[in-house]
N, C-alpha and C positions, 0 to 999 in steps of 0.2 A: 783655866780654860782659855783659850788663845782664840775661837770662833770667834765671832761676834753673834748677840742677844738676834734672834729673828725679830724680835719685838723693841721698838727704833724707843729710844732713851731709856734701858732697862739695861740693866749691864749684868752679863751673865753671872752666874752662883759661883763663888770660890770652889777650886778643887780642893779634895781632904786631902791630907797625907794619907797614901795608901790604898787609894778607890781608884776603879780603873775607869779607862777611858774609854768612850763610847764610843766607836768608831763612825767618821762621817757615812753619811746614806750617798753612797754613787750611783742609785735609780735602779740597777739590774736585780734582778729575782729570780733563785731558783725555780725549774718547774717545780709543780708540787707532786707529791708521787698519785697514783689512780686510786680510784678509792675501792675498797675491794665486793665483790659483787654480789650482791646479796638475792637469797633466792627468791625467785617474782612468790607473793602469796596466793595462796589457794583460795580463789574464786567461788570455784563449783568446778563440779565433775567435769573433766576434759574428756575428749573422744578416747585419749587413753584407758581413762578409768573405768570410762562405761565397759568398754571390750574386758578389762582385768575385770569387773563384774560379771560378766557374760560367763566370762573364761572359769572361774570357780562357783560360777552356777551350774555349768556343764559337767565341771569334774563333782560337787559333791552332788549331785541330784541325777545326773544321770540317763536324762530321758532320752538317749540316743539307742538305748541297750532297748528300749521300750519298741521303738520303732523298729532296730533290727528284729524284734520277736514281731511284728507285722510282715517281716519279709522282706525289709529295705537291708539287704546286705551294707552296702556303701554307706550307711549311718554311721557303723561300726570305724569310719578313717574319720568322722567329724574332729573329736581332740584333736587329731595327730594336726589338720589340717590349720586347726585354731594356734595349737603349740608350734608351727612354723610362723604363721603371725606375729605371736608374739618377740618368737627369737629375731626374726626382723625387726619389729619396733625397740628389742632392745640394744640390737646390733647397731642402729644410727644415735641411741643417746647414750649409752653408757659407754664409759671404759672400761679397760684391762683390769683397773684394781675395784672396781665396782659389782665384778662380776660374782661372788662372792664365793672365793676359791676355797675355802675347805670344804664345803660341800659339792664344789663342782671335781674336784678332786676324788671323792669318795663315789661321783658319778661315773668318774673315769678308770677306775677302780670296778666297780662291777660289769662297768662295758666291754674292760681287756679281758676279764677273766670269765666271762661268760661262754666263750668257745670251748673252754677247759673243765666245765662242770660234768658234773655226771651226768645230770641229763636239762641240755643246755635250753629244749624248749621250755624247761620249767623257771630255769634262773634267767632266760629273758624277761619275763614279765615283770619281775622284781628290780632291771637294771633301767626298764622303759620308764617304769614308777617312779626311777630315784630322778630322773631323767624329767618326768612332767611336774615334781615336785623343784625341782631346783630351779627352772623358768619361773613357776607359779612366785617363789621365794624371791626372788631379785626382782619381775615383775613390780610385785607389791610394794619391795621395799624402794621403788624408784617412783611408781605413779601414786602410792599412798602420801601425798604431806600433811594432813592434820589427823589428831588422831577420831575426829567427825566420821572421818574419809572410811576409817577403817572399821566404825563400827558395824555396817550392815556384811563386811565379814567374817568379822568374831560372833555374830547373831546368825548366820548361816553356819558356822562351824559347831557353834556348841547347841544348839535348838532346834531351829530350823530344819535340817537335815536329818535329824534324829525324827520329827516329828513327820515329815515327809514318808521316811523308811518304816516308823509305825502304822501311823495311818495303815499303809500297805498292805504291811505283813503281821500286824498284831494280833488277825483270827486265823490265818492260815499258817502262821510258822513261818513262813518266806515270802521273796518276794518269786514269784514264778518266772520275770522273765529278766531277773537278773542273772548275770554268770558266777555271781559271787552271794549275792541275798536268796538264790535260788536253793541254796544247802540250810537246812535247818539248825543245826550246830553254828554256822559262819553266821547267820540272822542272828542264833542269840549272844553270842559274842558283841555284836553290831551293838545291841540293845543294851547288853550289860554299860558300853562303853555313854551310849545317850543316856541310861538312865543316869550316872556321877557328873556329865554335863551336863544335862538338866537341871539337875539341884545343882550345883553350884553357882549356875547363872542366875536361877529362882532366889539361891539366897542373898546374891550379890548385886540386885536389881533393885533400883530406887524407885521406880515407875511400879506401880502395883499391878496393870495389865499385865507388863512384860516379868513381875515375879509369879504370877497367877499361872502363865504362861508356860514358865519352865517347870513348876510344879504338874500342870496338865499334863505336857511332854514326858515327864518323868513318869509319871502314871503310865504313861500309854506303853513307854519302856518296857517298865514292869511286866506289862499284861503279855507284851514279846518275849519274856524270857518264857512266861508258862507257858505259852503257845508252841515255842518250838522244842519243847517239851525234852533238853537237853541238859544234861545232867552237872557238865561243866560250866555251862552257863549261868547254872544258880548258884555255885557252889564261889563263880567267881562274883558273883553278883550280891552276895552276902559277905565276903570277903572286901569287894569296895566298899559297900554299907558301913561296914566296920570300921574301915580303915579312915574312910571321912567322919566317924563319931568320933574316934581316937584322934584326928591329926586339927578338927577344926578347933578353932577358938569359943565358940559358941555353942555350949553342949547341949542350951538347950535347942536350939535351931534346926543343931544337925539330929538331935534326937528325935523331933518334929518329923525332919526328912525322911527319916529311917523307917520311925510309925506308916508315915504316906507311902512308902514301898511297900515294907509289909503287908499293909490292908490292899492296897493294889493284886498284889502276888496272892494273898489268900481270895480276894474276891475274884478273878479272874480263873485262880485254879476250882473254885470251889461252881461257881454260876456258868462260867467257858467250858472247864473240862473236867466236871465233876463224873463221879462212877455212872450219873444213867445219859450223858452226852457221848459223841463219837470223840473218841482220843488217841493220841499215838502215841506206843509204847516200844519196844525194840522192832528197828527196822523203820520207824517212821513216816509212817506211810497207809501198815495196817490197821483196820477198824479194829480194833479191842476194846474189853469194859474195863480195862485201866486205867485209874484215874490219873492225875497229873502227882500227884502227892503217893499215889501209890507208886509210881515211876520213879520219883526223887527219895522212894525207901528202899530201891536198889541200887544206889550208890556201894552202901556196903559189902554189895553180896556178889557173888561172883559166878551163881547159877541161880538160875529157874526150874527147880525141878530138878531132875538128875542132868539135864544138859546144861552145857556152858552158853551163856549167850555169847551176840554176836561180837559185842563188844570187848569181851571177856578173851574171847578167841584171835581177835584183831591185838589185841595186846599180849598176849603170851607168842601169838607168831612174831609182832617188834619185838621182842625180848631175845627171840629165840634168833632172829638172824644179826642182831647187835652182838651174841655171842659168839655164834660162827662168824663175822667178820673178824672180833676180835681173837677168833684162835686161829683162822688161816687168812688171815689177813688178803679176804677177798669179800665184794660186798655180792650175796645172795640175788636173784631177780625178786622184785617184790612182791610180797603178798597180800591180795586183794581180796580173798574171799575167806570165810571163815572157815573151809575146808582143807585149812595148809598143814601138812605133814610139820612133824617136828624136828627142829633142823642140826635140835643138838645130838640125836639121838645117832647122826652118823660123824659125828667129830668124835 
């Protein structure tokens, strides 16, 4: 080394053969690069969050439909008004690639082709759907950062709501002044679908209120499907039953579960809508002495008596115009009443 020692009577260290040299320090310094920016942490609920709470309070609960059955027409634009909101608040923080295009895609997609349907006031409602569903979906996945944040969602989605829409309609069959819980058939659909969230959240709850809870809820399910005294709704309701004994890890758990529906469904049919209670039987609606179990033992049967029921008559007319479209490939006006001529009978 040819330097001189910084340190005054010390004579620097021999060079090896072979080791390199340390280049003198001439004082300059590259910048240093920025350091990359990491996202601020979650505090507590921001004004964003509370509205995305608000916002799927309204879509699964619904009390807006409540008030239009008071007479406040204009209740009826609340979502739309909220789902503008929101596309605003997502329109100044997100971008292009956050928007989360396969599904917005698939939005855009039923939006073009809704002019083009056959009967396009009916596939509007389904393109609006996909529509208040795809804000809700980005929404969340932008104002949710812990997963804290997101449980009073996932406890709205699988309980909550179910227990809300029972409450309701678990002794009348529906909800009366809904446009979709107001069909007795759609209520038990609804029910079938809370009672498999119910237990699953019951089973998978570490708090024992909140497994107590979903257990309740699922009862109350139950007690909806006899009520609305719909024959596909128990038939899919025992078909989830099943499918959760067979698919869970815990047989004895779900077997538990299964028990807890059952005695639901038998005490509800037997104490709710036994043979000396008022019940509804085809047509849903008329007072009859048929019980609910006496209802659920014409599944098989495809008369009463020498007449065809209603139901019975409504499926052989879908039968009969899926043929004639399929032989003149024209699709029939539809039939609504159980007095339809038979359609093959002039092909």
């Amino acid at each position: 080394m040819s330097e001189r020692s910084v340190f005054p009577g010390r004579q620097p260290a021999p060079t090896l053969a072979g080791s390199a040299t340390v280049p003198a320090f001439d004082g300059s310094l590259e910048p240093m690069p920025r350091a990359p920016r990491l996202p601020r942490p979650a505090t507590g609920a921001t004004g964003s969050l509370r509205f995305l709470y608000f916002l799927w309070l309204m879509l699964l609960f619904q009390p807006h439909w409540w008030v239009v059955s008071l007479g406040a027409a204009w209740a009826r634009h609340i979502p739309t008004v909220l789902m503008a909101l929101l596309a605003f608040l997502l329109l100044l923080q997100l971008k292009v690639r956050e928007w989360y295009l396969p599904l917005l895609m698939l939005v855009l997609f039923a939006a073009l082709t809704t002019p083009f349907a056959v009967n396009p006031a009916y596939a509007k409602e389904p393109a609006k759907a996909l529509l208040l569903y795809w804000l809700v979906a980005i929404g969340t996945l932008s104002f949710v950062r812990t997963a804290r944040q997101a449980i009073p969602i996932l406890l709205s989605l699988g309980i909550f709501q179910f227990a809300w829409w029972g409450v309701l309609g678990a002794k009348s069959g529906l909800v009366a002044w809904h446009p979709v819980l107001g069909n007795y058939d759609d209520f038990g659909a609804a029910m079938d679908i809370g009672m498999g969230c119910a237990l699953g959240f019951g089973f998978a709850a570490r708090s024992r209120p909140l497994r107590y809870l979903g257990f309740a809820v699922a009862a109350v399910c139950a007690a909806g499907v006899v009520s609305s005294f719909a024959r596909g709704a128990f038939l899919a309701a025992a078909f989830v039953m099943a499918f959760m004994l067979y698919r869970s890890p815990n047989k004895r758990a779900a077997a538990a579960g299964v028990a807890l529906a059952a005695a639901a469904v038998t005490l509800a049919g037997v104490v709710l809508f036994g043979e000396a209670g008022v019940s509804r039987a085809e047509g849903k609606g008329s007072n009859t002495a048929r019980s609910f179990f006496a209802e659920i033992g014409t599944i098989s049967t495809r008369c009463s008596g020498s007449a065809p029921t209603t139901s019975a008559r409504l499926q052989q007319a879908t039968f009969d115009r899926v043929l004639l479209a399929a032989c003149t490939r024209r699709i029939p006006p539809p039939c609504t009443t159980g007095s339809c001529t038979t359609a093959t009978s002039r092909v």
